[in-house]
C-alpha positions in Angstrom: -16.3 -4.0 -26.0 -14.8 -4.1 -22.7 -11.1 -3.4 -21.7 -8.0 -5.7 -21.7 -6.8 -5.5 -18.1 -3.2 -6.7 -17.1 -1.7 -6.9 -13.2 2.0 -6.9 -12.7 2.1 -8.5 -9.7 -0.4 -10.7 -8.0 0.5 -9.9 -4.7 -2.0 -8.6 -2.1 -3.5 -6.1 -3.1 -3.4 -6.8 -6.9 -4.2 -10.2 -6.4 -7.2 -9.3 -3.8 -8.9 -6.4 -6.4 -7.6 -8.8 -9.6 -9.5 -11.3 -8.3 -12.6 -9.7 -7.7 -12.4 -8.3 -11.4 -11.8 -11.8 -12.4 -14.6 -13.1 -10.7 -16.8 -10.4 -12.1 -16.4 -11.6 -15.5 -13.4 -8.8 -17.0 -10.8 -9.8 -19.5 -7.7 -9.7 -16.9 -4.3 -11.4 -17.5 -1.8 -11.6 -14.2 1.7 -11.0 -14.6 4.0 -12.2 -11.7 7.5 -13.3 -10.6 6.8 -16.1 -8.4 6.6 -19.6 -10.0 5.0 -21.4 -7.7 2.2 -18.5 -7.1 1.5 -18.7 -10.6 1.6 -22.6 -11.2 -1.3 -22.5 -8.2 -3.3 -19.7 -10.0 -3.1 -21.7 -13.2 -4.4 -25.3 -12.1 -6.7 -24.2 -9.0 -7.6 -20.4 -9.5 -7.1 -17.5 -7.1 -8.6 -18.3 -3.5 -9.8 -15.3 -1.6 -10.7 -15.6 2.5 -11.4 -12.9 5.1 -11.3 -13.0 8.8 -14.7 -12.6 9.2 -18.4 -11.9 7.8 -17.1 -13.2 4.2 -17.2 -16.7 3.0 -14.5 -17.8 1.5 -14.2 -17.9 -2.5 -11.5 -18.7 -5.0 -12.1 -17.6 -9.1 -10.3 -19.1 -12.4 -8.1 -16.9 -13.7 -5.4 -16.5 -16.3 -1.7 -16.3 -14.6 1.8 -15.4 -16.7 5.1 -15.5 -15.2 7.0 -12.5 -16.1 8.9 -14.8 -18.9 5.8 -15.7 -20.3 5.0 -11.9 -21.0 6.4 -12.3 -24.2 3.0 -14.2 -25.2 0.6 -10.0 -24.9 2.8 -9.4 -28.7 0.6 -11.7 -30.4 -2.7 -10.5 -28.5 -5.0 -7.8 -28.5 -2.9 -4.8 -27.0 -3.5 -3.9 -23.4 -5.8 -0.9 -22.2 -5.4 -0.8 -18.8 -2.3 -1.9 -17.1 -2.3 -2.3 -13.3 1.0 -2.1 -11.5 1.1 -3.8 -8.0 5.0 -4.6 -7.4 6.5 -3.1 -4.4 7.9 -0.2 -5.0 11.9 -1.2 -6.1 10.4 -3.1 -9.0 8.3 0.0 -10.2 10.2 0.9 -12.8 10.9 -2.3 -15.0 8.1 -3.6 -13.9 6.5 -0.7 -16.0 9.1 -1.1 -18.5 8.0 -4.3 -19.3 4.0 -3.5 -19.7 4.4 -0.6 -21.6 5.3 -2.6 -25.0 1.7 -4.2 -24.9 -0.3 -0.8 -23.9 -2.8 -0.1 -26.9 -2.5 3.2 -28.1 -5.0 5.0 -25.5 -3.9 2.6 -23.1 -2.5 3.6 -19.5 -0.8 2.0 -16.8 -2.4 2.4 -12.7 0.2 2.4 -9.9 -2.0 0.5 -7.7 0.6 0.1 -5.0 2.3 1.9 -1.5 4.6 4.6 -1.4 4.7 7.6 -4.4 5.5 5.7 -7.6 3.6 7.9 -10.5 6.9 9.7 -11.1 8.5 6.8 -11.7 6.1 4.6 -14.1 5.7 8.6 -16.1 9.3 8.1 -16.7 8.4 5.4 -18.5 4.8 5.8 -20.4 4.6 9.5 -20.1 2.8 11.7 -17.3 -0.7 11.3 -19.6 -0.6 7.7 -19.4 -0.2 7.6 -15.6 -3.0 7.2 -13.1 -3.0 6.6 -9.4 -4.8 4.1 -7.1 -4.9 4.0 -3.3 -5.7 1.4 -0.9 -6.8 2.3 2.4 -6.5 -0.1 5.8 -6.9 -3.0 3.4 -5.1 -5.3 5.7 -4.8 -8.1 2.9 -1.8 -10.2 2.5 -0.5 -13.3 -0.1 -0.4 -16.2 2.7 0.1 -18.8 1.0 0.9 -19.5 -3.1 -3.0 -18.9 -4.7 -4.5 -17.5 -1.7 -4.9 -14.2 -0.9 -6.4 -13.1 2.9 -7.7 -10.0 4.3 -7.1 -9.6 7.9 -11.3 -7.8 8.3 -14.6 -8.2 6.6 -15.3 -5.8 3.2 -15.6 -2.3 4.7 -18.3 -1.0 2.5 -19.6 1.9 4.0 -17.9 2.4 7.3 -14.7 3.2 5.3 -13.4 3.9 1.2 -11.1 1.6 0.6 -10.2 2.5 -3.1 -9.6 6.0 -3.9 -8.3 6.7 -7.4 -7.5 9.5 -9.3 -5.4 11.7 -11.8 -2.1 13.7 -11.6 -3.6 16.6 -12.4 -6.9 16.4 -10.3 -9.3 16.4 -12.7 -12.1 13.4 -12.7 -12.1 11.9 -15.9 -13.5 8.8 -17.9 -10.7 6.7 -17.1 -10.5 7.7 -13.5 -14.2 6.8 -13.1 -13.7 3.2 -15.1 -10.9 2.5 -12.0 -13.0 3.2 -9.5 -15.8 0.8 -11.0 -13.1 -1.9 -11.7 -12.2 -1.8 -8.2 -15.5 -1.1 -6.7 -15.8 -5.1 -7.7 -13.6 -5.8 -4.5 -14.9 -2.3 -1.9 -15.8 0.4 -1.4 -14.4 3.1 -4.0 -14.0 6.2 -4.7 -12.6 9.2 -7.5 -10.8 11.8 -6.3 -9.7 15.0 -7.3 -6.7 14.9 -4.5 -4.3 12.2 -5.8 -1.6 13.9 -4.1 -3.0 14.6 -0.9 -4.5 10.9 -0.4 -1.0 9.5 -1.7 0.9 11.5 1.1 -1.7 10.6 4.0 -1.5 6.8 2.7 2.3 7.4 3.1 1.7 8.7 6.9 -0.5 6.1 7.7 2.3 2.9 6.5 5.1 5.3 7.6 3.7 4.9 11.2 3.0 1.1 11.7 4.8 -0.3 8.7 8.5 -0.1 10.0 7.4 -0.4 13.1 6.7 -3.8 13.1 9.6 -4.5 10.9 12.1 -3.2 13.2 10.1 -5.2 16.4 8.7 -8.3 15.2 5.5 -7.1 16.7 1.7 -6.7 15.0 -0.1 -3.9 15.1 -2.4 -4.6 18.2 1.1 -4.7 20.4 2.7 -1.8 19.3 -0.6 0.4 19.9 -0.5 -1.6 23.6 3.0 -0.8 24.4 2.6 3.5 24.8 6.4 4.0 24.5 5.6 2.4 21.0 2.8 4.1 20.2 3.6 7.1 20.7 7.1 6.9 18.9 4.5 5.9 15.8 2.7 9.3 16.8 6.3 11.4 16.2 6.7 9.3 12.8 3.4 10.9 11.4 4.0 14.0 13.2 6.9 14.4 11.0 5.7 13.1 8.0 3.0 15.3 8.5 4.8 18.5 8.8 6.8 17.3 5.3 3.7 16.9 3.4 1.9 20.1 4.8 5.0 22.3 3.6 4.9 20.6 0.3 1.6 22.2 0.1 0.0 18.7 -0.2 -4.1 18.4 1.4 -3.8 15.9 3.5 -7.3 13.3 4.6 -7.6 11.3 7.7 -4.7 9.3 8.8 -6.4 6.5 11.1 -9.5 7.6 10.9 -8.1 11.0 12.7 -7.5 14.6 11.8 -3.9 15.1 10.7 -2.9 17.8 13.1 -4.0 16.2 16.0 -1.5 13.8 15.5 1.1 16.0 14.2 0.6 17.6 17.6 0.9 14.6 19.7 3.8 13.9 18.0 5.2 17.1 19.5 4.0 16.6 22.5 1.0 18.9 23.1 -0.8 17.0 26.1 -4.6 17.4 24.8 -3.8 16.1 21.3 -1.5 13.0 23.0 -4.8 12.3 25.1 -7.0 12.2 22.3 -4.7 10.4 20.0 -4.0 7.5 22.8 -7.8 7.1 23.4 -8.2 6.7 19.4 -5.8 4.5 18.4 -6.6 1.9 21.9 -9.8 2.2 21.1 -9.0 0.7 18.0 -7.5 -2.4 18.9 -10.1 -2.8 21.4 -12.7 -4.0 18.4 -12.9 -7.3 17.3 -9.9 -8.0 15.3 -8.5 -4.9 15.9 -4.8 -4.6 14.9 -4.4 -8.5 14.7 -2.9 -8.2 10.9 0.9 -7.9 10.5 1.6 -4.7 8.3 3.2 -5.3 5.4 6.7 -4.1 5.8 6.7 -6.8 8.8 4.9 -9.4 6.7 8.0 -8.6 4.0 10.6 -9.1 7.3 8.9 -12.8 8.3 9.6 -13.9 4.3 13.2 -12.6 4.3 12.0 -10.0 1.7 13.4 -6.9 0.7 11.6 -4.1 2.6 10.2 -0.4 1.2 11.9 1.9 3.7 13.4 3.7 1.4 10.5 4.3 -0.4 8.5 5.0 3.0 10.1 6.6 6.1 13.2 7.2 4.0 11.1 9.2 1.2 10.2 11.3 3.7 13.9 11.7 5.6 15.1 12.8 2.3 12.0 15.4 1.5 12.5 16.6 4.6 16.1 17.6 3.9 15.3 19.3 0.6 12.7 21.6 2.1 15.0 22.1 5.7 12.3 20.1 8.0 14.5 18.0 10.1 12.7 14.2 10.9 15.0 12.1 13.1 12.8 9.7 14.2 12.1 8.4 10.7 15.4 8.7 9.9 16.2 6.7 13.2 13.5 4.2 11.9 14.9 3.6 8.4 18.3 3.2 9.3 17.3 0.2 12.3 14.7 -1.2 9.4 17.8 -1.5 7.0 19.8 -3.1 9.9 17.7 -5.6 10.9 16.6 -6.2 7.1 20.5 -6.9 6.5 20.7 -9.6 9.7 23.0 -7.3 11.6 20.2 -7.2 14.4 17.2 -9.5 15.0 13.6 -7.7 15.5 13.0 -6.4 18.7 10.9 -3.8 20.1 13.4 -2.4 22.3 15.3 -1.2 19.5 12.4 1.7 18.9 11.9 2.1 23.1 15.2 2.1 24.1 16.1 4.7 21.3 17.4 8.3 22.8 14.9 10.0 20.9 12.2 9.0 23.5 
């Protein structure tokens, strides 16, 4: 028998590896906030497109609103319970779920930032796994239609990377990297912690950015003041995470240190790090998606700095590793978020930092 699979939130990224699952033939209920989102999944499925290679494809699939929840008491309990809110609804977002997990069932922070402390404060450390998804560029465009900003990356890069708090691959890790397997490339890993961190780098460096400047990715890697103010946020971030003893992977397809060292202005490492990160919006497509902190700015949405660049201001100051450009970044983030400026890139270049 297979599992009972539930989403909280049919966003991009649970909507985009929900649907594949759906599509694949698994028993998978969505649970999500939006009305009219779920009205669309209900009467014409969940449409998936990509900017290339992929035809476009949209699946039947069975949408709750989060008052409709209520319905999973009278059902077969829930084995596996995916949580895909941004990070500021983790925790009653999990609250919620966890009174329809079966007795062996566990919930899957499938989501940005480092929420596993959070949902275990809710179901328990041995009922929490994590999930990571890696240059996914996906985002909700449109009520019942998901879009990923690239073709499927198979090969060329593991988008899916799963795996337990305490590093050992087990039964249930390797059933979450099949499930979503159905949408990429996949993988189990025995460095949660480390691949959670370097995830963190990588959105910490582009996601606030284009927040604070209304810009998408392919301009701010153009613009080198921009760029390499992006290189001093991971440089940072990257020093936190080393001295929390975490093992970090690539971070834009590049070694860590080299861009820890740009960021601190060793010449070679700058050189190498520019080349890289042109290079890549030289490609077709390259940097043409909208990160998702900036898509959350264009929707008048509450943003995850705090959870992001502000996570790592405040680890920072617990371990005595001073980080003033992500500090500088979350507080112009929270400004702009709040109306009191308008996006522009001049708030990052004109900054006295540079």
């Amino acid at each position: 028998m297979g599992y009972k699979i539930a989403v909280m939130g049919t966003g991009a990224v649970g909507g985009y590896a929900g649907a594949h699952m759906a599509r694949a033939g698994e028993d998978i209920t969505f649970i999500d906030p939006w009305p009219e989102h779920v009205e669309t999944m209900r009467s014409k499925g969940l449409k998936i497109s990509h900017i290339r290679d992929v035809p476009e494809w949209s699946t039947p699939v069975r949408a709750l609103h989060v008052t409709d929840a209520q319905q999973l008491a009278k059902e077969q309990p829930v084995d596996i319970a995916f949580v895909c809110m941004k990070s500021y609804d983790t925790q009653w977002a999990a609250q919620l779920i966890s009174q329809y997990l079966s007795p062996n069932g566990f919930v899957v922070s499938l989501q940005n930032c480092m929420n596993e402390e959070t949902i275990a404060s809710v179901v328990g450390w041995g009922r929490v796994v994590g999930c990571i998804a890696s240059s996914i560029t996906v985002d909700l465009c449109e009520p019942g239609h998901i879009r990923r900003a690239a073709g499927k990356s198979g090969d060329k890069h593991t988008v899916f990377r799963t795996g337990e708090v305490h590093g050992r691959i087990t039964d249930r890790v390797q059933e979450i990297r099949r499930l979503v397997g159905l949408a990429d490339s996949a993988l189990a890993t025995s460095n949660l912690w480390g691949e959670r961190w370097s995830k963190l780098v990588t959105n910490a460096m582009a996601n606030g950015m284009s927040a604070s400047t209304g810009l998408i990715s392919r301009d701010i890697l153009r613009n080198d003041a921009l760029r390499r103010f992006g290189a001093r946020l991971g440089s940072e971030a990257i020093r936190v995470g080393q001295a929390l003893g975490y093992e970090l992977e690539e971070i834009h397809h590049i070694n860590p240190e080299i861009i820890a060292k740009a960021g601190e202005g060793d010449a070679a490492a700058t050189r190498e790090y520019d080349e890289h990160r042109l290079a890549e919006v030289s490609k077709q497509g390259g940097g043409e998606h909208r990160p998702s902190m900036g898509q959350d700015m264009v929707k008048g949405r509450r943003t995850e700095i705090e959870f992001l660049n502000g996570l790592i201001v405040r680890k920072g100051e617990e371990i005595g590793i001073r980080t003033p450009a992500n500090a500088a970044l979350t507080d112009i983030v929270k400004r702009v978020e709040k109306g009191e400026l308008k996006p522009d890139p001049n708030h990052i270049i004109d900054l006295r930092l540079n």
